[in-house]
C-alpha positions as CSV (number, residue, x, y, z in Angstrom):
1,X,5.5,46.8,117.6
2,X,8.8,45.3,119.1
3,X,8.3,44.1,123.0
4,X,10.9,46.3,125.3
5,X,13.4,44.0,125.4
6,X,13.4,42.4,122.0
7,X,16.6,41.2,121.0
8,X,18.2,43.3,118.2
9,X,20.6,41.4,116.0
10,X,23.0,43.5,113.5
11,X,26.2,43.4,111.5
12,X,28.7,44.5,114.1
13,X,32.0,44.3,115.5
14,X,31.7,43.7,119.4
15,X,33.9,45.8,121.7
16,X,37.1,44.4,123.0
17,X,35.4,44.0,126.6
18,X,32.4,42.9,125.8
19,X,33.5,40.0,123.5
20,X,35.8,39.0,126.0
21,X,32.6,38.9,128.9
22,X,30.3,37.3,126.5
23,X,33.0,34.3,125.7
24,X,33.8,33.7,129.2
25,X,29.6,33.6,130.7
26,X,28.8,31.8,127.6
27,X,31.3,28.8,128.5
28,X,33.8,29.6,126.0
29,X,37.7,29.7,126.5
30,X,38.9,33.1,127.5
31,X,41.2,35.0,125.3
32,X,43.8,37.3,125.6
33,X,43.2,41.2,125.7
34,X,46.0,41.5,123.2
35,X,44.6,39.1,121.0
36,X,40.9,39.7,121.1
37,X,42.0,44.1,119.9
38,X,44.1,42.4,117.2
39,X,41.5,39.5,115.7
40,X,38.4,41.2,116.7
41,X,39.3,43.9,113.6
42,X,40.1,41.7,111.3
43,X,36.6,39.7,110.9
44,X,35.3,38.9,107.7
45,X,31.8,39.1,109.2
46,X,30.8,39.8,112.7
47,X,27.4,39.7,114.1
48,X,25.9,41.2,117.7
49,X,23.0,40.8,119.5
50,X,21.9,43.3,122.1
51,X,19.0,43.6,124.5
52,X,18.7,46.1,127.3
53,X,21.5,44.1,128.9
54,X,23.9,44.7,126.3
55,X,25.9,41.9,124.2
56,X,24.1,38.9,124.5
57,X,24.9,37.0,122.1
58,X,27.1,37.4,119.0
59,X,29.2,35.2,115.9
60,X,31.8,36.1,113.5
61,X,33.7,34.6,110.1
62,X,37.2,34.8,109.9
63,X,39.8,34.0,106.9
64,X,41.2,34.6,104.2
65,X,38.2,36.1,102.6
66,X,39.1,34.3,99.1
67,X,39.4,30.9,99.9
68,X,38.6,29.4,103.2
69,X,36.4,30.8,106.0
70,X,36.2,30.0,109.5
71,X,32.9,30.0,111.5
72,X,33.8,30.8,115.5
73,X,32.7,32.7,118.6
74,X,29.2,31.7,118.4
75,X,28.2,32.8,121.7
76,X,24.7,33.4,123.8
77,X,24.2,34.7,127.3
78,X,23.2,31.8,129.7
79,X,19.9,34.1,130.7
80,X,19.2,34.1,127.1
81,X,20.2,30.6,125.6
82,X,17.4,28.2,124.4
83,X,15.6,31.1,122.7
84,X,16.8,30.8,119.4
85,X,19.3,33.3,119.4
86,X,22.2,31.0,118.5
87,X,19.8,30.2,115.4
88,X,19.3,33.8,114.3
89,X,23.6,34.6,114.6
90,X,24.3,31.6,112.0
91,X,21.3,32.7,109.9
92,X,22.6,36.0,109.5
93,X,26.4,34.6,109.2
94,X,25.8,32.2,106.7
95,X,23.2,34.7,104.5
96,X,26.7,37.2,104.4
97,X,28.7,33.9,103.8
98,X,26.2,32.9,101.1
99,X,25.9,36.4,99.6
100,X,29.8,37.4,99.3
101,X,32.1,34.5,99.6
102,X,33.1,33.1,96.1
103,X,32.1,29.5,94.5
104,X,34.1,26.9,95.7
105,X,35.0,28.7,99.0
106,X,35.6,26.4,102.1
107,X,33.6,27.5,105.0
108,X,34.6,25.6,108.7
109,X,33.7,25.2,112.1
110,X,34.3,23.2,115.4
111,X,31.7,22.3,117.1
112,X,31.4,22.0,120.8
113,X,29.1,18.8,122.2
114,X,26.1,18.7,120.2
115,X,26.0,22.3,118.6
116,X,26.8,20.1,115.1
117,X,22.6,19.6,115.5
118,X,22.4,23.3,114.8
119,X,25.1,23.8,112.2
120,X,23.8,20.7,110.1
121,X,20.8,22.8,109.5
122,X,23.0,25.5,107.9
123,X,24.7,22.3,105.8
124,X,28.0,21.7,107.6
125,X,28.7,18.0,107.6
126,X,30.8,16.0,110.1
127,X,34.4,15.4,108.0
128,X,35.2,12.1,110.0
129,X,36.3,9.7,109.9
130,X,37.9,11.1,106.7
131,X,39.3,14.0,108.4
132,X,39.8,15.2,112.2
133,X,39.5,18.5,113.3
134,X,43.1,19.5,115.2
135,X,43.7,22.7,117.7
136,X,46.5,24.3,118.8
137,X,46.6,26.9,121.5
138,X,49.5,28.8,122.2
139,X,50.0,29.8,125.8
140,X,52.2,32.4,126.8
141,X,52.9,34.2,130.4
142,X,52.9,33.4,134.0
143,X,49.3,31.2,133.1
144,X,50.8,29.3,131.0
């Protein structure tokens, strides 16, 4: 029998407002509104976690879906971090990334401080200093 408030994880799409709450307590960057209605429907894979307090944690793939995926939005609830949580997300990612993403596809991530500890479990390799990861961010408005 599941305790009350056992985490639940499934194969969803977060709502609009809730992704954008999660990123923001989480320590992520905050995104646009706009942006978040547009890319939100348009994951490859998305994944939720929800306790009695809602989304608390959550992960999605984006791409192409042929040829090259993107791992991003990892996110857990402070209240809830050191649990494991971010652990179950990538499982449950990389099982769908595993199970429907064709041979040779290129699956990549950027990871934050030491979060490449967790995603070198999953296989992901550092690419320097062959490589460098490089962002972007368009800003747009009176923020700006």
């Amino acid at each position: 029998m599941a305790l009350r408030d056992e985490p639940v994880l499934q194969l969803q799409v977060p709502a609009v407002e809730e992704y954008l709450a999660l990123r923001v307590a989480a320590g992520l960057s905050a995104m646009s509104p706009e942006g978040a209605h547009e890319g939100l429907a348009r994951s490859w894979c998305s994944v939720c976690v929800r306790s009695r307090d809602g989304l608390i944690g959550m992960g999605r793939v984006v791409g192409d879906g042929g040829l090259f995926l993107f791992v991003v939005d990892i996110a857990v609830a402070p209240a809830w971090q050191r649990r494991g949580l971010g652990r179950r997300i990538m499982q449950a990612l990389m099982e769908q990334v595993h199970a429907r993403a064709y041979s040779r596809t290129m699956v990549g991530l950027i990871a934050d401080g030491t979060a490449n500890r967790l995603y070198e479990q999953f296989g992901f390799k550092l690419v320097a200093p062959a490589a460098q990861g490089m962002l972007l961010r368009i800003e747009k408005g009176e923020n700006a």
